[in-house]
C-alpha positions as CSV (number, residue, x, y, z in Angstrom):
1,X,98.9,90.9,117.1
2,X,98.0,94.3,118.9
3,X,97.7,95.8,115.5
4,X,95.4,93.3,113.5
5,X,93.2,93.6,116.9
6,X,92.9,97.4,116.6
7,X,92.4,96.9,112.9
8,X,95.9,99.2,112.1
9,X,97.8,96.9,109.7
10,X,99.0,100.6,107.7
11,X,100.3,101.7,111.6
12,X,102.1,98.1,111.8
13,X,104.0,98.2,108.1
14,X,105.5,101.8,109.6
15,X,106.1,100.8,112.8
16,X,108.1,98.0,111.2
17,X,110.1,100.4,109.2
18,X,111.0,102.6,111.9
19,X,112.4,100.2,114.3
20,X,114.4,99.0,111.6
21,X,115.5,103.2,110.7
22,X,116.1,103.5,114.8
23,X,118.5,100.6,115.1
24,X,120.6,102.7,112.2
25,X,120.3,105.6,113.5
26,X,121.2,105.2,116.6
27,X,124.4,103.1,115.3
28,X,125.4,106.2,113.6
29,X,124.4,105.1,110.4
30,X,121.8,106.4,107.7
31,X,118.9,103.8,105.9
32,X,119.8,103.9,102.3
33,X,117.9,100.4,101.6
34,X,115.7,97.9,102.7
35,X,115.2,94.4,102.3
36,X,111.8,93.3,103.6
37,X,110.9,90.1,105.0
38,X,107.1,89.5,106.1
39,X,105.5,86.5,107.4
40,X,102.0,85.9,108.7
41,X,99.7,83.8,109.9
42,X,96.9,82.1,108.0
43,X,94.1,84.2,107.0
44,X,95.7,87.2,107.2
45,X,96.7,87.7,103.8
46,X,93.7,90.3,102.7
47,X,95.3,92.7,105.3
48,X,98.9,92.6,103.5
49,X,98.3,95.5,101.6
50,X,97.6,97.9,104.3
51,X,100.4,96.4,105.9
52,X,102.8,97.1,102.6
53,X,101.3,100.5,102.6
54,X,102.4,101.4,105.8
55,X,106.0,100.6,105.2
56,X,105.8,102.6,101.7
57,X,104.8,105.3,104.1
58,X,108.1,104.8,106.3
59,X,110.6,104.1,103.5
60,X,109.3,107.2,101.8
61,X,109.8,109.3,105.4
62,X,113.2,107.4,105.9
63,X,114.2,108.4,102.6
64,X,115.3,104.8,101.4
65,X,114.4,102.5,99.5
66,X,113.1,99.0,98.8
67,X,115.6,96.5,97.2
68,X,114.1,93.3,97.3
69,X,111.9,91.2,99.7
70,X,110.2,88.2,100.7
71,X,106.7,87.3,101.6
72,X,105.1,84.4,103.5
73,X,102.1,83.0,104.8
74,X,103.8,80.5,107.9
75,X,100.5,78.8,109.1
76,X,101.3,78.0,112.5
77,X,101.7,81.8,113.2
């Protein structure tokens, strides 16, 4: 919510990625994939592509890549 307020959906998609690349890492493990899943609230659908953007960012500095996915809108979110 912090991010759509501050107007940094590309900050949020990488922010996603990473937390996802720390719990591996720290596991002792190394990203080789993803599978994405991304739900939002009503009305924020014109700010999914800044949000995809940013996790292109982070799967390209993790150095894995994108598998398969999912996308939502969930409109009590």
């Amino acid at each position: 919510m912090v991010g759509f307020m501050m107007d940094k959906q590309d900050r949020m998609g990488m922010d996603c990625v990473g937390m996802w690349v720390n719990d591996v890492v720290v596991e002792g493990g190394e990203g080789v994939y993803f599978l994405e899943y991304m739900g939002w609230g009503k009305g924020v659908g014109d700010k999914m592509e800044e949000i995809v953007k940013g996790m292109v960012d982070g799967w390209e500095t993790a150095g894995c890549v994108v598998i398969g996915g999912e996308r939502g809108e969930m409109g009590g979110m």
